[in-house]
C-alpha positions in Angstrom: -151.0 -139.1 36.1 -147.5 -139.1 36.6 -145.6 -141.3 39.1 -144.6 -138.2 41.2 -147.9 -136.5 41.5 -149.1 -139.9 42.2 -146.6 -140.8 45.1 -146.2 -137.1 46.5 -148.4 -134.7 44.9 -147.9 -131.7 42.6 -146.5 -129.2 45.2 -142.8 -132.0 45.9 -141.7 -130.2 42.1 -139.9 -127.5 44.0 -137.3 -129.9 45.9 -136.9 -132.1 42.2 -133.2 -130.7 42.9 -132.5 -132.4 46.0 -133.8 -135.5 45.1 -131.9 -135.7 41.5 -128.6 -134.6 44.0 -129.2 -137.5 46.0 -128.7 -139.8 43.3 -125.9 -142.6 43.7 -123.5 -142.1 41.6 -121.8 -144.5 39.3 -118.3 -145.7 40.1 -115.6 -144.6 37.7 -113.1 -147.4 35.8 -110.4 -145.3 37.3 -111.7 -146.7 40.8 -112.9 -150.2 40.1 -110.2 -152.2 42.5 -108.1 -155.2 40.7 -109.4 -158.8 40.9 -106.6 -160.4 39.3 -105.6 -162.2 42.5 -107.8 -164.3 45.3 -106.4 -161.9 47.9 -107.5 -158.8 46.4 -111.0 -160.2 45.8 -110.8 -161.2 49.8 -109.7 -157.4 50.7 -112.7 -156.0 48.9 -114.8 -157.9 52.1 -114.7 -156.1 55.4 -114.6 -160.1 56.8 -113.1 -160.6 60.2 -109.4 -162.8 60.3 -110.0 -164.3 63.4 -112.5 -167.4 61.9 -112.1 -169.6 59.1 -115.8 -169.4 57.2 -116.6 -172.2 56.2 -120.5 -172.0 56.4 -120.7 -168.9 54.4 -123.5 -170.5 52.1 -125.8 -169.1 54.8 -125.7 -165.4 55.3 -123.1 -163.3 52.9 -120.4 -160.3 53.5 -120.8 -157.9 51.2 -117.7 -156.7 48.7 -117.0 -152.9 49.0 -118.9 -152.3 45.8 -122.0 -153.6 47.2 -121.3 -151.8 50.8 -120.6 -149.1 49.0 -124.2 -148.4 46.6 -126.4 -149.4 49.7 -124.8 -146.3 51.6 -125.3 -144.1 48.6 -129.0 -145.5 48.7 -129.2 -145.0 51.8 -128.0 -141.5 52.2 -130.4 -140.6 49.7 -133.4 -141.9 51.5 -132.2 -140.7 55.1 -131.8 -137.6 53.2 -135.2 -136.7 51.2 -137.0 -140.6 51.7 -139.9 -139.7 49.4 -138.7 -138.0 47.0 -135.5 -140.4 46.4 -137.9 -143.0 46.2 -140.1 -141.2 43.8 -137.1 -139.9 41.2 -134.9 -143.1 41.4 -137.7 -146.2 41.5 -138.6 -146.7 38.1 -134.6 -146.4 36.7 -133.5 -148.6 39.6 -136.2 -151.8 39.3 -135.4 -151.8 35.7 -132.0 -151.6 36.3 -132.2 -154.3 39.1 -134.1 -156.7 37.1 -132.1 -155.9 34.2 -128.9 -157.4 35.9 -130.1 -160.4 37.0 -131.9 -160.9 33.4 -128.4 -160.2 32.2 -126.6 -163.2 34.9 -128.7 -165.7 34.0 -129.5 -165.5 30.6 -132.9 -164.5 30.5 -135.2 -161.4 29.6 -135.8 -158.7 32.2 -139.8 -159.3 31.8 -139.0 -163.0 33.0 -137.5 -161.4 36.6 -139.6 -161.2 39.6 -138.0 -159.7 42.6 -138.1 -161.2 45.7 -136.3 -160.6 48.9 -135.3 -164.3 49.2 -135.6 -167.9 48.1 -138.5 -168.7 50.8 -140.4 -166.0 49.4 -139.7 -166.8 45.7 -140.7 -170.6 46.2 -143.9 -169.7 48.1 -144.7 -167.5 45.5 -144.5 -169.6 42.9 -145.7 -172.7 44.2 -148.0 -170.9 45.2 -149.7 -169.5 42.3 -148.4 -172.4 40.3 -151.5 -173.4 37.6 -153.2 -176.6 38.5 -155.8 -178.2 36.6 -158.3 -180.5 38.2 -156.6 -184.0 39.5 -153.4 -182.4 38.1 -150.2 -182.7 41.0 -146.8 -181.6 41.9 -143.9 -183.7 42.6 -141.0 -183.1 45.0 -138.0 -185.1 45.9 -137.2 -186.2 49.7 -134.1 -184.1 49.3 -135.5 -180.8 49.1 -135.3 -178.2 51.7 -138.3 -177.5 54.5 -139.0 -174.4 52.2 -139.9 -176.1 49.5 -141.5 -179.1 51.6 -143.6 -176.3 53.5 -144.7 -174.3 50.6 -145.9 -177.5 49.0 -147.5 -178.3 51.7 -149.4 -175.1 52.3 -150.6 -174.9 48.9 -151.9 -178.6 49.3 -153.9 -177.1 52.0 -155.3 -174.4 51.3 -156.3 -175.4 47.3 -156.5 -179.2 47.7 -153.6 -180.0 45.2 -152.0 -183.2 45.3 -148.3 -183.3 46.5 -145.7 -186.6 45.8 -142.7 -187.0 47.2 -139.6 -189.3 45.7 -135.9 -190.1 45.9 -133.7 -189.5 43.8 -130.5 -191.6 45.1 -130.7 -194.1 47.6 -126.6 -193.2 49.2 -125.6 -189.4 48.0 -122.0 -190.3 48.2 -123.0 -192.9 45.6 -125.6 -191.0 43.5 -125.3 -191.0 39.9 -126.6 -188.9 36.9 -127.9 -192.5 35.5 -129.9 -193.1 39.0 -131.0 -189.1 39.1 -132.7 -188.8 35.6 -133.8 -192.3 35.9 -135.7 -192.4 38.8 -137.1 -188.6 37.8 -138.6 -189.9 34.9 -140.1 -192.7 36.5 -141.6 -190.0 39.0 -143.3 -188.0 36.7 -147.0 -189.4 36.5 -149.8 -188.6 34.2 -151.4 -186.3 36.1 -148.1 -184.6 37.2 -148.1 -180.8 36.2 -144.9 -179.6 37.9 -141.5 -181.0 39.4 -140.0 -179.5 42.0 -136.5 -179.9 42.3 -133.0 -178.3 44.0 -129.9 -177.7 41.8 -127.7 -178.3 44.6 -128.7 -180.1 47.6 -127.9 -178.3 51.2 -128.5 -181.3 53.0 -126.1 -183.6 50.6 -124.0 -181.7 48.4 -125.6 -183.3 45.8 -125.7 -181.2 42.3 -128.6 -183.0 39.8 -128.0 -183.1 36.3 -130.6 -180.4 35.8 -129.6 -179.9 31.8 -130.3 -183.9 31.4 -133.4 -183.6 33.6 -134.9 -181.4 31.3 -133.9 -183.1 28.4 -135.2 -186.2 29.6 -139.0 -183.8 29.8 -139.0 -183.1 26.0 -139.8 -186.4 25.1 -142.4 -186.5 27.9 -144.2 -183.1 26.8 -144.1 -184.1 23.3 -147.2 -185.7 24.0 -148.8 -183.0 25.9 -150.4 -180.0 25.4 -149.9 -176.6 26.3 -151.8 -176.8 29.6 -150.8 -180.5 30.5 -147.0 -180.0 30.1 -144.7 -180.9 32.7 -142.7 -177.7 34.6 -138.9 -178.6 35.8 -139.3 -176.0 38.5 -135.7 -175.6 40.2 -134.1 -173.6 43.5 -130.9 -173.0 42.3 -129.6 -170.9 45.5 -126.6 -173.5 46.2 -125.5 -173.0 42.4 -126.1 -169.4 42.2 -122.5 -167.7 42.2 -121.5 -171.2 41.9 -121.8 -172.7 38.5 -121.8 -170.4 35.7 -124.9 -172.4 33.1 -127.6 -169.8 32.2 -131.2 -170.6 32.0 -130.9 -171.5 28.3 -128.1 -174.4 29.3 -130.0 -175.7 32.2 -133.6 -176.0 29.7 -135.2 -175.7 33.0 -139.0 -173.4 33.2 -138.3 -171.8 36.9 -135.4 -170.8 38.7 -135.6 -169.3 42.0 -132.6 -168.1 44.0 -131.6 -165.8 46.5 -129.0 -163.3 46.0 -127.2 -163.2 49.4 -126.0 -165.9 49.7 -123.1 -167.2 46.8 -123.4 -164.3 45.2 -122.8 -161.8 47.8 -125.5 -159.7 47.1 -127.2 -157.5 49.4 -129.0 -159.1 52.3 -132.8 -159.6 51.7 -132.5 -159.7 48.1 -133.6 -162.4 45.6 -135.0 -163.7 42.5 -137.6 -166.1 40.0 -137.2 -166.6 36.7 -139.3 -168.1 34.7 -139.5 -169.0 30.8 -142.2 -166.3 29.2 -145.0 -169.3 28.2 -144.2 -171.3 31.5 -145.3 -167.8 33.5 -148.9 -168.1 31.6 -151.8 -168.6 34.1 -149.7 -167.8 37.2 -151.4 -164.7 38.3 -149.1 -163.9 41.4 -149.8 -164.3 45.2 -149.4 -160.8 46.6 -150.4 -157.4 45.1 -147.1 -155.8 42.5 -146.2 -152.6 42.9 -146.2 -151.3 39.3 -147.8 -148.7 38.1 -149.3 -150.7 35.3 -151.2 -152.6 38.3 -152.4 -149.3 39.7 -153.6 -147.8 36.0 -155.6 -150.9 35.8 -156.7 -151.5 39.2 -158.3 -147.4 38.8 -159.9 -148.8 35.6 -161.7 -151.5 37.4 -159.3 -154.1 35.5 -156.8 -157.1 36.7 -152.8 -156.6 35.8 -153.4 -159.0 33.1 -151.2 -156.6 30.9 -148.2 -156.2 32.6 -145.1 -158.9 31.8 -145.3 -162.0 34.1 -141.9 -160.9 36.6 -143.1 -157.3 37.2 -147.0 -158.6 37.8 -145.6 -161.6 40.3 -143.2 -159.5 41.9 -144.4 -159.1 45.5 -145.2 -155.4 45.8 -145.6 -153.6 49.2 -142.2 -151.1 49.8 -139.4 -152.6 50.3 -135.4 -152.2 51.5 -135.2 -150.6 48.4 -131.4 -149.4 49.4 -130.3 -153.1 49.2 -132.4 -154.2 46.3 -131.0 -151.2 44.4 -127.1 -152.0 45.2 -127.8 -155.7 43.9 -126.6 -155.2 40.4 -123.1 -154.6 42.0 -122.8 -157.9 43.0 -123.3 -158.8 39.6 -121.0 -156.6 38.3 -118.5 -157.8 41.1 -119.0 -161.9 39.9 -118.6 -160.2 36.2 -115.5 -158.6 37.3 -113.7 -161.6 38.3 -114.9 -163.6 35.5 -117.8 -166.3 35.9 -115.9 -169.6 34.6 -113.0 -168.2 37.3 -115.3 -168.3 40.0 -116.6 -171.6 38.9 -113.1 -173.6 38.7 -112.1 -171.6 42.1 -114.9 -172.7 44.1 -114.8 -176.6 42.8 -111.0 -176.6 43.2 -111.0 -176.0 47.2 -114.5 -178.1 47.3 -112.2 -181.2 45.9 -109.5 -179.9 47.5 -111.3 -180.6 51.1 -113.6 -184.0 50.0 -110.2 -185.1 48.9 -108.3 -184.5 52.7 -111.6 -185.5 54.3 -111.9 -188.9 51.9 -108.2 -189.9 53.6 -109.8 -189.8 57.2 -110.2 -193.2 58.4 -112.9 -191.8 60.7 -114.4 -189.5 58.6 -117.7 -190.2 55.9 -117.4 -188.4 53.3 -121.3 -188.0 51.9 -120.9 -186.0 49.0 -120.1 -187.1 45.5 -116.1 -186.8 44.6 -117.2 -186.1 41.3 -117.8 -182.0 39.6 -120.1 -183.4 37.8 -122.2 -184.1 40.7 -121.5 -181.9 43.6 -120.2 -177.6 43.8 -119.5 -176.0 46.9 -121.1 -177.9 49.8 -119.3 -180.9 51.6 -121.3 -183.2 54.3 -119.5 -185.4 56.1 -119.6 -188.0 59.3 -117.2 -188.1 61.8 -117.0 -191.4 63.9 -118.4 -191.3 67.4 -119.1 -187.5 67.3 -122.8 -185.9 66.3 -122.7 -183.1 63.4 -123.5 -180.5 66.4 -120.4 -181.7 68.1 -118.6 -181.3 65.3 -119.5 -177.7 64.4 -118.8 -176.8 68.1 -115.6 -178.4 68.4 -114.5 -177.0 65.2 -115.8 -173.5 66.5 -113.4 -173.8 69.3 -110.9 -173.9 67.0 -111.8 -170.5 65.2 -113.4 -172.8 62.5 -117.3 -171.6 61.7 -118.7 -175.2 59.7 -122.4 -175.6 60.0 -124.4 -178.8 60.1 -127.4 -179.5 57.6 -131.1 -178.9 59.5 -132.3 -182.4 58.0 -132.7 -186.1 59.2 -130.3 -187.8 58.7 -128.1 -184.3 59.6 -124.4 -184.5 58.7 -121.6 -181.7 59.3 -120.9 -179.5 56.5 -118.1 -177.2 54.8 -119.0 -174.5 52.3 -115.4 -173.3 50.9 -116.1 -170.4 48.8 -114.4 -167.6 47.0 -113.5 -166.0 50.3 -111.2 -168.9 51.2 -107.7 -170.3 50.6 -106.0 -173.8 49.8 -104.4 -173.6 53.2 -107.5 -172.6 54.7 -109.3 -175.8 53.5 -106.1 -177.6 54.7 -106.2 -176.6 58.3 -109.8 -177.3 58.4 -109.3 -180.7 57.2 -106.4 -181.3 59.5 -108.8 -179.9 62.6 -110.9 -182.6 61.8 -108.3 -185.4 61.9 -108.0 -184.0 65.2 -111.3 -184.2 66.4 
């Protein structure tokens, strides 16, 4: 049985036209804008110029290109809904696991597709292996997401959670400190760590290539089963730092794409390294037609690759998932390392103006090494909220970080300019 007779029956043949008409089509070089300067890659957004964004780490504008393939998508499905879905689904998952597979250095089998990092952690914490007595550690540092998901897991399976620091003063923190106290976490009943590349409530960045390192000598004396998973959310590094999977060593990496990447809202992403995927079976039904052919059978998805089989199926916003790869595209565009050495020049650019504040705390690390795009920060006398509010009546929009201790925070990004980061800094001396 094929997939349209499946999905609509045998009778939809006659309207095959309309639906192969209401295919996006592919943009031409001959209109594929210039990147070549920060201010064209700023007039490909549709961003207001009233604000200074300076907490866009949270919700992302989308460049033309992306605006562009989720109206095409969306005219197709507004158009002929079943059908498009029917003729286009099968080219356009591949093609949208293909691209990320392609960003960060892994195979397309290794994608699952997710509509954002909560969903992607909870997934795989979630059908994360655990033997009997075996447990997962977590750092203090890590988001409510990953906290929660933990947690959740713990109770509805009975698996043992630890927490541990890291650092003890993030402006302080040290790769020596960070691997250190990460090996001395890991336990020997530990089965998985759970970690975050960059931290959103610190600026923090961990040393994740020397973290895994550090884990070779560990599983050495281990087997298959008993090895210990580096399991990382990358979303404050992704569109940030340009290391693949391969470079970080890493076994998970889970990431939204809406965020630095300025993909399409409710999109997102896990990889995982082929053998570190065996025994996770998934948490909510795929949608692949592998998984039905079985399920008709009487038999489990056992078959399919691990990303397609742990994807969480049920229909989705397909019109965004499907524009995704443009984003990728777009970051290819401007060039990967140039996004990179843009986004840590205006991040030291601003710790360097707020570090001259004699009533300012600078919390995040001066060092590259050590920190990306997020700055946190203390201002004497005045409580994060006040800052964000004051700095919001100043057409400023900063955030503040949803964890105890909570300090203000400044996301530059691509989007911004030197004398952007520069008024904001001097704002603050006003405050």
């Amino acid at each position: 049985m094929q997939r349209r007779e499946f999905l609509v029956g045998a009778g939809a043949g006659a309207l095959f036209g309309a639906a192969v008409a209401a295919r996006p089509a592919e943009a031409s070089d001959a209109k594929v804008a210039d990147l070549s300067t920060w201010a064209a890659v700023r007039d490909q957004f549709a961003l207001s110029h009233e604000h200074i964004h300076m907490a866009m780490l949270l919700f992302a504008s989308h460049p033309k290109p992306v605006r562009d393939a989720i109206e095409q998508h969306r005219r197709g499905f507004d158009a002929n809904p079943v059908l498009y879905l029917h003729e286009n689904m099968e080219r356009c998952e591949t093609g949208t696991r293909a691209s990320v597979a392609a960003y960060v250095g892994g195979a397309p089998e290794e994608i699952a597709l997710t509509g954002n990092t909560t969903t992607g952690l909870a997934m795989l914490y979630g059908g994360l292996p655990l033997g009997k007595g075996q447990e997962i550690v977590t750092t203090t540092h890590d988001h409510y997401v990953t906290h929660e998901s933990l947690r959740l897991r713990a109770l509805h399976t009975g698996a043992a959670v630890r927490k541990v620091a890291l650092y003890a003063t993030p402006e302080h923190a040290s790769e020596d400190e960070i691997v250190g106290n990460f090996v001395k976490a890991i336990g020997p009943r530990t089965r998985a760590v759970a970690v975050t590349w960059v931290h959103s409530s610190t600026g923090v960045k961990l040393p994740i290539r020397k973290m895994s390192d550090a884990l070779v000598a560990v599983n050495k004396r281990r087997g298959a089963d008993d090895r210990v998973l580096l399991c990382v959310d990358g979303v404050h590094a992704f569109g940030v730092e340009q290391e693949t999977v391969s470079e970080l060593g890493c076994d998970f990496l889970v990431a939204g794409c809406h965020k630095w990447i300025f993909g399409p809202r409710g999109t997102g992403m896990v990889w995982g390294r082929a053998d570190a995927w065996k025994g996770n079976a998934g948490i909510i039904p795929c949608f692949e037609w592998g998984a039905l052919t079985a399920w008709m059978h009487g038999q489990p998805p056992d078959a399919l690759p691990p990303g397609p089989r742990t994807s969480p199926g049920g229909f989705q916003s397909y019109d965004h998932r499907w524009a995704l790869p443009e984003a990728f595209r777009f970051h290819a565009r401007i060039g990967r390392a140039r996004v990179t050495a843009r986004i840590h020049a205006l991040a030291t650019r601003c710790k360097d103006g707020l570090a001259k504040l004699p009533k300012v705390k600078l919390r995040t690390p001066r060092a590259e090494a050590l920190s990306a795009g997020l700055v946190c920060f203390e201002v004497d006398g005045l409580s994060p909220e006040d800052v964000v509010k004051r700095l919001l009546a100043r057409k400023i929009v900063a955030s503040d970080t949803p964890y105890a201790p909570s300090y203000a925070r400044l996301t530059p990004s691509l989007l911004n300019t030197p004398e952007e980061v520069d008024r904001t800094v001097a704002e603050i001396a006003a405050l």
